[in-house]
Structure formats: C-alpha cells, structure tokens
PAMIKE-816680 format. One record per residue (C-alpha): residue number from 1; x, y, z. Coordinates in Angstrom, 1 decimal, m for minus. Layout:
// PAMIKE-816680
+-----+--------+--------+--------+
: pos :   east :  north :     up :
+-----+--------+--------+--------+
: NUM :      X :      Y :      Z :
...
+-----+--------+--------+--------+
// end
This chain:
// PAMIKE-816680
+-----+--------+--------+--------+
: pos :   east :  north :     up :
+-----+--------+--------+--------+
:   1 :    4.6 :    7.5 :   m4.5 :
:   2 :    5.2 :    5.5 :   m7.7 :
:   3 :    4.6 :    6.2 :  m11.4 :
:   4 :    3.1 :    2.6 :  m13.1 :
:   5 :    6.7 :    2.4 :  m14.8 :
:   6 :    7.9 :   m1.2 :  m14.1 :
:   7 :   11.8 :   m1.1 :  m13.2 :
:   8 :   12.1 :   m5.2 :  m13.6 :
:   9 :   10.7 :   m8.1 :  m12.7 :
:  10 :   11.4 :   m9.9 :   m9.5 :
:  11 :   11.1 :  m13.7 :   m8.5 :
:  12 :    9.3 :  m15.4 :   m5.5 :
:  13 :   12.3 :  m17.0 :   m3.9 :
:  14 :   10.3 :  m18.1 :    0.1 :
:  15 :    6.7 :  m17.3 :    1.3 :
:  16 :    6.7 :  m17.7 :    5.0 :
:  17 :    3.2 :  m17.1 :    6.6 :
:  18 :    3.5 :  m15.6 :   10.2 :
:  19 :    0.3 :  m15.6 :   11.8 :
:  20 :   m1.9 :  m13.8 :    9.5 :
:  21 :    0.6 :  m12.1 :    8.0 :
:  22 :    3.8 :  m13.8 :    5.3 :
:  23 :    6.8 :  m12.7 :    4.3 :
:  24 :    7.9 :  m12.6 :    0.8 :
:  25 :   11.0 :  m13.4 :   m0.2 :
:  26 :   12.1 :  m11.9 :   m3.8 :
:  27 :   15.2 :  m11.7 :   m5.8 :
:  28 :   15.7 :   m8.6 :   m7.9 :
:  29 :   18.4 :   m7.3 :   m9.9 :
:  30 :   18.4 :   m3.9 :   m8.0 :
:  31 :   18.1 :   m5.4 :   m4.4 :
:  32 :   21.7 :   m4.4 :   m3.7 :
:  33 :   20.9 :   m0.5 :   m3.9 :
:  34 :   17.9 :   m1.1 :   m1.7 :
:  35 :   17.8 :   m0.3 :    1.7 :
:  36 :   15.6 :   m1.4 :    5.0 :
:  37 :   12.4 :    0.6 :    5.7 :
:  38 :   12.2 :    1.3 :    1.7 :
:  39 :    8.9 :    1.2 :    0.2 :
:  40 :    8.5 :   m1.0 :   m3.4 :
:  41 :    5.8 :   m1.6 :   m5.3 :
:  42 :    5.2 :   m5.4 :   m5.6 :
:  43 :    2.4 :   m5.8 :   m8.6 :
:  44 :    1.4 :   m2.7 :   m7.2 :
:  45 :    1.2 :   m3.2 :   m4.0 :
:  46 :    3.7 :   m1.1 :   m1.6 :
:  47 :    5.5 :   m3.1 :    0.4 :
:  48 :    8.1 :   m2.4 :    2.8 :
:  49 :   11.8 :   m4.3 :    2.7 :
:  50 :   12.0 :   m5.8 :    6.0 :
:  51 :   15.3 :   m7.6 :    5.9 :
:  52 :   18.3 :   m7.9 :    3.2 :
:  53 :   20.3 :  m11.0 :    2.5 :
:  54 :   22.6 :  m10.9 :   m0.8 :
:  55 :   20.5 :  m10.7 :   m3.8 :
:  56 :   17.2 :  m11.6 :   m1.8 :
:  57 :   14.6 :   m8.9 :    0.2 :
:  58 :   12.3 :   m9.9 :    2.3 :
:  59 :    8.9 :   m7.6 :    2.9 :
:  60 :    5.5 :   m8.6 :    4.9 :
:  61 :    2.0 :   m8.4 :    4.2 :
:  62 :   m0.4 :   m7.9 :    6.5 :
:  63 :   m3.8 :   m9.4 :    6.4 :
:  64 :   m5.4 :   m6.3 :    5.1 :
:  65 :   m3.0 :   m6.4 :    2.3 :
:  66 :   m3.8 :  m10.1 :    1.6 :
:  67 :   m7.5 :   m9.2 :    1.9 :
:  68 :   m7.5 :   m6.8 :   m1.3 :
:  69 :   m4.7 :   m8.3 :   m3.4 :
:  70 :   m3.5 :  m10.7 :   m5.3 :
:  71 :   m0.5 :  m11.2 :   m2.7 :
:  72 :   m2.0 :  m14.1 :   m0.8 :
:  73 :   m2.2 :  m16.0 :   m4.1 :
:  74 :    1.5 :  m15.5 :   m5.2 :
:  75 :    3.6 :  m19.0 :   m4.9 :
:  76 :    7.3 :  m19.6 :   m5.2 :
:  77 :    9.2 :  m18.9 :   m8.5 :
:  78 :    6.1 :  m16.3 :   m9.4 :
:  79 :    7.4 :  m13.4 :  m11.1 :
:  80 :    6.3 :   m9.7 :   m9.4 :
:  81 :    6.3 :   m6.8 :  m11.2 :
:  82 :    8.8 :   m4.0 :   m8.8 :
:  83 :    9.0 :   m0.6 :   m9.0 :
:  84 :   11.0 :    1.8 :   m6.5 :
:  85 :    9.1 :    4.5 :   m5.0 :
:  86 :    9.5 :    8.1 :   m7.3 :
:  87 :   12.6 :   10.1 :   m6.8 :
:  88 :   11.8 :   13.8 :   m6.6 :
:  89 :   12.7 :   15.7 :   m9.5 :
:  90 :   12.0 :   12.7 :  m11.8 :
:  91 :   10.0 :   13.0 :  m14.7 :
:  92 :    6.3 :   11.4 :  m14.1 :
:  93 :    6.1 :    8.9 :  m17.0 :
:  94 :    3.0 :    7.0 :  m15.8 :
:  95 :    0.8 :    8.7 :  m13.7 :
:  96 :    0.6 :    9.3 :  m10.0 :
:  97 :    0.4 :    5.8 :   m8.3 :
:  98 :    0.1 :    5.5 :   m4.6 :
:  99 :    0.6 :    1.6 :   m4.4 :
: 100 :   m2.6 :    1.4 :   m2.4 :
: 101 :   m4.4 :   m1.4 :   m4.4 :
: 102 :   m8.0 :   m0.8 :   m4.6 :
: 103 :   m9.7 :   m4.5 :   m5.4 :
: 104 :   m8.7 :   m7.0 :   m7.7 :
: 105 :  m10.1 :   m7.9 :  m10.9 :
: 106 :  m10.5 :  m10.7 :  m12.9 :
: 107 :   m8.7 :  m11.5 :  m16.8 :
: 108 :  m11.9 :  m12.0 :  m19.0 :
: 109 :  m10.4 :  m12.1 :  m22.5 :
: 110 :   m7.0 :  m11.7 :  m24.0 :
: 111 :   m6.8 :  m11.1 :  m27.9 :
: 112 :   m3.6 :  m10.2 :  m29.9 :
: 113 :   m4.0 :   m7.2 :  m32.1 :
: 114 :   m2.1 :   m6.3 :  m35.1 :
: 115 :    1.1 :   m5.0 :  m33.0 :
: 116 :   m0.5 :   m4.9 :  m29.2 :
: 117 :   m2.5 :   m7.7 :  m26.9 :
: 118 :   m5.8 :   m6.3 :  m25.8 :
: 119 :   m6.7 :   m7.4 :  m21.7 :
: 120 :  m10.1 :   m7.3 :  m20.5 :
: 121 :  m10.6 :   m7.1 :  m16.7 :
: 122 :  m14.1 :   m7.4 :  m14.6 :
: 123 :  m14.3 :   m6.2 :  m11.4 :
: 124 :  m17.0 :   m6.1 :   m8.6 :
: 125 :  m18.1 :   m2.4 :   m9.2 :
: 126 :  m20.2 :   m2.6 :   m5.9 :
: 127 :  m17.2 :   m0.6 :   m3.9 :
: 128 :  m18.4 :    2.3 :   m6.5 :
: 129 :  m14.5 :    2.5 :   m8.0 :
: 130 :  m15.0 :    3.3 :  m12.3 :
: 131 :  m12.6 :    3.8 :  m14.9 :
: 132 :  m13.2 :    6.2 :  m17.9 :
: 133 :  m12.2 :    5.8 :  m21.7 :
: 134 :   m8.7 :    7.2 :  m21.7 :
: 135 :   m8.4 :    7.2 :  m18.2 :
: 136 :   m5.5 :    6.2 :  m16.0 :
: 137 :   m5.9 :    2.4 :  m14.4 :
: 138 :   m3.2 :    0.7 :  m12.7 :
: 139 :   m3.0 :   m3.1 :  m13.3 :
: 140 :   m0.2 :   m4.9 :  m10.9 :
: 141 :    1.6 :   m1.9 :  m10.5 :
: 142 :    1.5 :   m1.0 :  m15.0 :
: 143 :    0.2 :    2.1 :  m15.1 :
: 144 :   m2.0 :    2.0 :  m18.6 :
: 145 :   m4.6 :    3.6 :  m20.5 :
: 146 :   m8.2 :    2.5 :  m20.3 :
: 147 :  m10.1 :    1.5 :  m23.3 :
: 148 :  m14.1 :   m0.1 :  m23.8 :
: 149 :  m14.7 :    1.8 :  m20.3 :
: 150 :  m18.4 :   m0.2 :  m19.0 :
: 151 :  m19.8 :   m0.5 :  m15.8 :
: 152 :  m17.3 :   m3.4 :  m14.2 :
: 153 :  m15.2 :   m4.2 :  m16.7 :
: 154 :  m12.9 :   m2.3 :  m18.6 :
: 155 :   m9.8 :   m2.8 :  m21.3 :
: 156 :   m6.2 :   m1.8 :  m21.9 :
: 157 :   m3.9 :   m2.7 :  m25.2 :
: 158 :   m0.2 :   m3.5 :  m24.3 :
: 159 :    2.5 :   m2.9 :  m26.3 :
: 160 :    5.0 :   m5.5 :  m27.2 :
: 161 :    8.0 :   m3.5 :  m25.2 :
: 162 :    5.2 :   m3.6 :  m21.9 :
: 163 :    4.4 :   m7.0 :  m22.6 :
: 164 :    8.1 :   m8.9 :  m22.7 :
: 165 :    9.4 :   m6.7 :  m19.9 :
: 166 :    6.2 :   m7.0 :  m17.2 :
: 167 :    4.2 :  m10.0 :  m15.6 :
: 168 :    1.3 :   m9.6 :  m18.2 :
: 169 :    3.5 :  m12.0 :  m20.8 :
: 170 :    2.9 :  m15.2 :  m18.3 :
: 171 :   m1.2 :  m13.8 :  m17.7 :
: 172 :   m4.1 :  m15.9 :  m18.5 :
: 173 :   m7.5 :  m15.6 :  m18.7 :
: 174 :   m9.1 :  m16.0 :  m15.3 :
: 175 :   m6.0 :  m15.0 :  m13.2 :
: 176 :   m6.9 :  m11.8 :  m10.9 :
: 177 :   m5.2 :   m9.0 :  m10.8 :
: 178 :   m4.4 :   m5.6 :   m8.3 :
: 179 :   m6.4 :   m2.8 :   m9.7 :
: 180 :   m5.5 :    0.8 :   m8.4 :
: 181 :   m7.6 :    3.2 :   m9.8 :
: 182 :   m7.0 :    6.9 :  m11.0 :
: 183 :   m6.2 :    8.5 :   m7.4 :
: 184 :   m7.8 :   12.0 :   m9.3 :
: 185 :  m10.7 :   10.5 :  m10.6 :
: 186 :  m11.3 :    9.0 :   m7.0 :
: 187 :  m11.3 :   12.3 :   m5.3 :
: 188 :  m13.8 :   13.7 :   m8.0 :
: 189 :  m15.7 :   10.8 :   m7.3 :
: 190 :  m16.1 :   11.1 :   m3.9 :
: 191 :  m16.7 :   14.8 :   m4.4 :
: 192 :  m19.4 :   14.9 :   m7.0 :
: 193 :  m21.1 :   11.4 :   m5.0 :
: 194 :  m21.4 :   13.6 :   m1.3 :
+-----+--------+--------+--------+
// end
C-alpha cells in the first residue's frame, strides 16, 4: 500500500531483459535502508527489490507489468519516481495507492499557470476506468487531484514543490504515463455497473 507521496527520485543505472521479463537496475538515495522482498513503487508501479548491491537495487518486471506500463519504455539514466510502501500508523497524505497501474495515458498538453503547470492526459476509456472532477488519480506513482474530468482525458495542476522534486519536470507532450485510478471510485464503479 502506498500513498502517491514521492520519497525521491531514482536513476536507471542497467536494464537487463531476461526472457520476457528485465530487471531494473536503480540507484536511490534510500537503497541502503531497503531490504530484499520489499515492495517500492517505481512510477507507480510496485515492484519488488530482488537483489542489493551498494547504492544500486535491482527489481523485475514481468511481462504483465510491461504490458500495462510505461516500464518497458524506461532506458538508462531515466529518472523513476520511488515511493516505499506505507508504514502503519503513518499519516495518509495522498490517498490510498495500491501500485497496481491500471493503463497508461498519454501527455496531450502542458501549459504553465500563474504559479502551477497544468498536464492533460488521454487515455483509452474502452477498459471503462473514469476520473471525476476533484477526484483522486494517480500519475506515475503522484497521487493528484483531477481537474476538466471528460470522457478519456482528464487534467491535474502541479505545484512548483511537486514539479522540481518528481519526474513530471523532464515530461513532454506525447510521453505516456502509468495511470492508477481511484481504488474507491473503482469498486463503486463496478458496483453501480453490475
């Protein structure tokens, strides 16, 4: 379980592919408290730490990962977005991630705001997943608030402090995205869909 808070930002170091699967290699600043068989959420995708080497993890995606993310695309010296899985107790600053990615989505515009840079994202909205104005949407692991809620595209502003310390200050328009959506609003979904 994770919260859409990003702790820091790791970097890419070796992609090894391993029959369908590859193993990511990433330097972080907090991969000497980590430990093998520890989930971490890698642009939002939960990943498990397979080995340990120094400042370097590795972790492996299988190709069901790489089918629904924007894993398979990641090169060396890309930077991830990493979040530790939620500490009991802790306070829930976000909103109740899973790191289960849902689809991926698309950057359609990017306009800087008096104070904030507005992100628009299209998705395929044929797997029935929606967002709602002032909703919860999780975008590479950032957990943010939806805004201009349509059909298959939707909107978040991001603050400056979000900005510098995530991977949305090196995105461009066209690069695709993780999208998890609203685990709640998923269930009512379902529910009110049967």
């Amino acid at each position: 379980m994770f919260t859409g808070i990003i702790e820091t930002l790791g970097t890419i170091t070796n992609i090894t592919k391993d029959q369908d699967n590859i193993h990511l290699t990433i330097s972080s600043n907090f991969t000497n408290e980590l430990k093998i068989d520890q989930s971490v959420a890698h642009n939002g995708v939960c990943l498990t730490v397979v080995a340990i080497d120094n400042n370097n993890y590795t972790v492996t995606a299988i190709k069901e990962t790489l089918n629904k993310t924007n894993i398979g695309n990641l090169v060396e010296k890309d930077l991830v977005n990493l979040e530790r899985g939620m500490k009991l107790g802790d306070r829930l600053d976000g909103h109740i991630v899973q790191g289960h990615v849902d689809q991926t989505a698309t950057c359609t515009a990017i306009k800087n705001e008096n104070g904030s840079t507005v992100y628009t994202f299209e998705y395929d909205s044929s797997n029935k997943n929606i967002t709602i104005e002032k909703g919860s949407i999780t975008v590479n692991g950032v957990s943010l608030t939806v805004v201009n809620s349509k059909q298959n595209e939707f909107s978040v502003a991001i603050i400056p402090y979000t900005k510098e310390n995530t991977n949305f200050k090196h995105l461009k328009l066209n690069d695709c995205v993780n999208l998890e959506f609203d685990v709640i609003g998923k269930y009512v979904s379902r529910l009110t869909n049967s």
